[in-house]
C-alpha positions in Angstrom: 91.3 -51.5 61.4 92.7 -48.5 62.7 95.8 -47.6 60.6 98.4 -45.8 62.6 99.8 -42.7 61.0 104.0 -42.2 61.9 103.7 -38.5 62.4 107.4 -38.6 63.0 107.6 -39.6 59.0 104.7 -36.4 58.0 106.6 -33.8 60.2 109.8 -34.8 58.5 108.9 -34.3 55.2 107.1 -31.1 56.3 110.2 -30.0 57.9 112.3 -30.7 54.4 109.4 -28.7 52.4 109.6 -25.8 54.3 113.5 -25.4 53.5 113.9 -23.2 50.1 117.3 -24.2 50.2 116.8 -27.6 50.4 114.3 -27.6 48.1 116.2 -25.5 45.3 118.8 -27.9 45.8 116.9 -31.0 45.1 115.3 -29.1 41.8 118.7 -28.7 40.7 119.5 -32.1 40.9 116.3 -33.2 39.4 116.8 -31.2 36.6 120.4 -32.4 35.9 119.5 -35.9 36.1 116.9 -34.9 33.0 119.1 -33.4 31.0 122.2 -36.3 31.3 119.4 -39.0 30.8 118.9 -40.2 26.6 115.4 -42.0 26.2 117.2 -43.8 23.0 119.7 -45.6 25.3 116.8 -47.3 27.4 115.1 -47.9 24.5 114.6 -51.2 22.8 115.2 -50.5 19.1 111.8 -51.6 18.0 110.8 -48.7 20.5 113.2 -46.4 19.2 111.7 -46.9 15.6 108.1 -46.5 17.0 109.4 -43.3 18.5 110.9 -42.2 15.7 108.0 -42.6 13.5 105.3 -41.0 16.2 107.9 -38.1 16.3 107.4 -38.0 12.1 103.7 -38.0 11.9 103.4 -35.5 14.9 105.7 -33.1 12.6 103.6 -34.1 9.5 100.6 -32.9 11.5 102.1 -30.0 13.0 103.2 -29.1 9.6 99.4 -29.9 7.9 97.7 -27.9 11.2 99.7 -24.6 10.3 98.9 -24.9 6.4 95.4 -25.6 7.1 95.6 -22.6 9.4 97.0 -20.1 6.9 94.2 -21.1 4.5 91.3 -20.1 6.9 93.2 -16.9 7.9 93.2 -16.3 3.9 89.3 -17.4 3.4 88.1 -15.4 6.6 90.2 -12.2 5.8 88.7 -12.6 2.0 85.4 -13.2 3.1 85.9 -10.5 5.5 86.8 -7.8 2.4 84.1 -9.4 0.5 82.0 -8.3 3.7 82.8 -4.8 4.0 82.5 -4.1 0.1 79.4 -5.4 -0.1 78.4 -3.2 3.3 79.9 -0.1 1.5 77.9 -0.5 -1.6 74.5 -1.2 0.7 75.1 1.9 2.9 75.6 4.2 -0.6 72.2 2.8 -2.1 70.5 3.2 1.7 71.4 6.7 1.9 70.4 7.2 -1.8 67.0 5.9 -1.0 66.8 7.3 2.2 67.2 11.0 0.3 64.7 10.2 -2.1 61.8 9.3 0.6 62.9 12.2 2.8 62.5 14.3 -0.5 59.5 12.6 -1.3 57.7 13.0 2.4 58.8 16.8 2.7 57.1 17.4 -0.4 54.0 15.3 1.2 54.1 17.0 4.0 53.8 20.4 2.4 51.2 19.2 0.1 49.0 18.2 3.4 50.0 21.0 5.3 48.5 23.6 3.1 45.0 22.2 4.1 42.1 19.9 3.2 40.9 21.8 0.4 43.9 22.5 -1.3 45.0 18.8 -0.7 41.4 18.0 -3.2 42.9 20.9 -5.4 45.8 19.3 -5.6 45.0 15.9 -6.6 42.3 17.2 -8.8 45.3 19.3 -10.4 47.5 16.0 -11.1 44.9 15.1 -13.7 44.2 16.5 -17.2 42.1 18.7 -16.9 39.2 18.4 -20.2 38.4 21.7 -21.3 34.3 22.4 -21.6 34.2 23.3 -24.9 35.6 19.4 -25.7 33.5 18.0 -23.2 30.3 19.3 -24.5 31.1 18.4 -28.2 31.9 15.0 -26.8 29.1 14.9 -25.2 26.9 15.8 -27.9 28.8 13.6 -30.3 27.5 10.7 -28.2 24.0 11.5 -28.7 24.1 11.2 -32.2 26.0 8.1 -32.8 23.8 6.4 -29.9 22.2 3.3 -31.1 18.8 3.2 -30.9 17.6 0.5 -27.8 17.3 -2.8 -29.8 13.4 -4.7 -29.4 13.2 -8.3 -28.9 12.0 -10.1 -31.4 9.7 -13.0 -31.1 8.6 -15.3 -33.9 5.4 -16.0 -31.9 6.7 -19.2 -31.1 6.3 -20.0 -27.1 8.6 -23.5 -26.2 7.1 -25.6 -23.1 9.6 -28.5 -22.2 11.1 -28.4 -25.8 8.2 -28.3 -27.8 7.3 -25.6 -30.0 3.7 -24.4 -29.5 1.7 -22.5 -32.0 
């Protein structure tokens, strides 16, 4: 089984290749012969009416496939100014609150940097301060209205399990 191979035939064909001219010639041709040939003429008419109605539905679709493409190009650039509103109105508030902490932390930081002691002072200073003269009088208004400790009575009745002893 050992095919012989005609290289007589190969370096022929190689030959006719490697011409440009040749080859532009029989492209020429080729391309001629395409454009005088009619599909509808070799046709059967049923085929002709299949053809006919594939080339239909493929405009139908070609038609459907560029509506259907308009609509996502509207959705994604509505989506997309929907997108960089909303960004626009979350940077504003971000830099709003971002102002307010920085305010916040210098004033923190000056608080703390004064030292330890006047930190205390400080926080001590957020509260009221009572004055004395109200503190004492509260104080000694307590004293007076204090109940007296209440004693326990006992009717001299000791219970055991339920019972009452006498």
């Amino acid at each position: 089984m050992n095919p012989q191979v005609n290289w007589q035939k190969i370096r022929d064909e190689l030959q006719r290749l490697a011409d440009v001219d040749k080859l532009k010639n029989e492209v020429h041709r080729i391309g001629t012969e395409l454009r005088k040939f009619d599909l509808n003429k070799v046709l059967s008419p049923k085929a002709a009416e299949k053809v006919k109605s594939f080339e239909k539905r493929y405009a139908d679709v070609v038609k459907s496939l560029g509506q259907a493409q308009v609509q996502v190009d509207r959705e994604f650039n509505k989506l997309l100014r929907q997108i960089k509103d909303h960004r626009s109105d979350v940077t504003k508030v971000m830099n709003e609150q971002k102002g307010k902490l920085e305010k916040i932390s210098t004033e923190l930081k000056q608080r703390f940097k004064r030292g330890k002691n006047e930190a205390v002072d400080v926080a001590a200073a957020a509260k009221p301060a009572r004055p004395k003269a109200r503190a004492a009088a509260g104080a000694a208004l307590k004293e007076t209205t204090a109940r007296p400790a209440r004693a326990t009575k006992r009717n001299g009745k000791a219970t055991r399990k339920g019972r009452a002893t006498q």
